[in-house]
C-alpha angles and dihedrals in degrees: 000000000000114000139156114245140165119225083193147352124296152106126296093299095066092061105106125197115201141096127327139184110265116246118225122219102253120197105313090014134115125211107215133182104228119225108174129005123201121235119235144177088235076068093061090040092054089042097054096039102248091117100042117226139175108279118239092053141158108222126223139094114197137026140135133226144122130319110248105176137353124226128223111298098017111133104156100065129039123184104284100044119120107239143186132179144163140198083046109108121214098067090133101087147047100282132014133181121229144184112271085223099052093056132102131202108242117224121246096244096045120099117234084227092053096045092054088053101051105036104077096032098033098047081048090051088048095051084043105048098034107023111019087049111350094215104208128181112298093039126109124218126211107200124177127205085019095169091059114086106261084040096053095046089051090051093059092038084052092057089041088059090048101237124129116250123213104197138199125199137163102243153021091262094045093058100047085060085051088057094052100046084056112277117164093199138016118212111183102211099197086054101042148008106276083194093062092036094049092055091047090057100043084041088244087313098117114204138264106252141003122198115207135188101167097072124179093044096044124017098074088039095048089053084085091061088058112111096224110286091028125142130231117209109197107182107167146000118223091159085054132268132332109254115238111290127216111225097213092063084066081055095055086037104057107293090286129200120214120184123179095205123192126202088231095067086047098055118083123142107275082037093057098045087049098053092038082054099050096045102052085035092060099037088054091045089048090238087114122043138186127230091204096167092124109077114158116176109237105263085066101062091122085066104051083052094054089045088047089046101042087052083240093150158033141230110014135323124221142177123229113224106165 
């Protein structure tokens, strides 16, 4: 089959697209023919070697497709079924084998390519906005990068949950696709201090959460937008990462709370099958949209990391497979 796979660690150039041995669905495991992957910075993460995996290794964490070929044991899924998945890496191939456990039905009226571009953000946007910090009405959301896709998916969630979000974002455009996500206010960080901005528009209150994934240029700053007692989830860093903190810096700033949270930690069973539930629930209902502009075939996924990495784009980015 053709796949994308490191040999070792590196930038965009060591991924390599060719051909890879085809995996086969073992006891508990699904063979699925893979028809989109998402693209996500735990890609880039596996890729440069800040997340170790076995070498040689196909990418990729999340995709949908169509289910090829059932181990031993599995009962849920049968060859035929439309299937999506995350936090299962080999998404960038043909075919990939995953947990049983770890797969969803895809609805009727749901695209492949859709349903590779929503499970792994917006399973990340639901533990965020309703367990990490469950954001209720009277609540007000800092999110940074809010025109890239887990961004834009925290940022309705946000508004489904009723709370006001305050959004940074890089550009005019970018800002224009915050707003209409449902931003309440737009703060353009290259342009001002979203610290300032962020206290004029709280009235020196600051918020209760905000929920980063840029990391090293935001999150310590960002600790000065936090009401006293606030949390800061910071659940990436696509800027690097976040430089040693001293605790005692959350205690002189209003007994503060930071959490770097993980999907992987937010998804049990009956947690799996909730979020799963809300998402395609409020895409079919309309409450939940998908900005899907950025489709790459599979043999150029270098370029849609360095276009990930360069912050070259908004909404999500997804490979096509099949």
């Amino acid at each position: 089959m053709k796949a994308v796979y490191i040999e070792a660690p590196g930038g965009a150039d060591a991924l390599h697209y060719g051909d890879f041995p085809k995996p086969e669905a073992t006891p508990g495991q699904v063979l699925v023919k893979v028809a989109a992957s998402g693209v996500n910075f735990i890609d880039t993460y596996h890729r440069s070697g800040l997340y170790k995996i076995p070498l040689p290794g196909v990418l990729g964490t999340e995709g949908a497709g169509i289910v090829e070929a059932i181990g031993e044991g599995v009962k849920d899924f049968k060859p035929g079924d439309r299937v999506a998945w995350s936090m299962a890496r080999g998404s960038y191939a043909e075919y990939a084998v995953v947990p049983a456990a770890m797969l969803l039905h895809v609805p009727d009226g749901l695209d492949l390519r859709q349903a590779a571009a929503v499970v792994l953000q917006g399973m990340t946007a639901h533990y965020l906005t309703h367990s990490t910090f469950k954001l209720q009405p009277g609540h007000t959301a800092l999110v940074h990068a809010a025109a890239g896709g887990t961004g834009r998916l925290v940022v309705q969630m946000a508004k489904i949950c009723g709370a006001k979000v305050i959004a940074t974002v890089g550009s005019a455009d970018k800002a224009k696709v915050a707003k209409e996500a449902g931003a309440d206010e737009v703060i353009l960080y290259k342009d001002q201090d979203f610290v300032a901005e962020t206290k004029r528009l709280t009235n020196n209150a600051g918020v209760e959460v905000i929920y980063d994934g840029v990391g090293r240029e935001t999150v310590v700053k960002g600790l000065d937008c936090l009401k006293p007692r606030g949390l800061m989830a910071a659940f990436g860093q696509s800027s690097g990462p976040v430089p040693p903190l001293d605790l005692l810096l959350l205690s002189q700033k209003g007994s503060l709370f930071i959490t770097r949270p993980t999907l992987g930690n937010y998804i049990s069973p009956e947690e799996l099958k909730w979020r799963s539930s809300d998402i395609f629930g409020w895409l079919a209902s309309g409450k939940l949209t998908l900005m899907l502009e950025h489709l790459y075939p599979l043999s150029d996924a270098a370029k849609a990391h360095n276009d990930l990495e360069g912050r070259k784009t908004m909404g999500k980015l997804v490979l096509t497979v099949g």
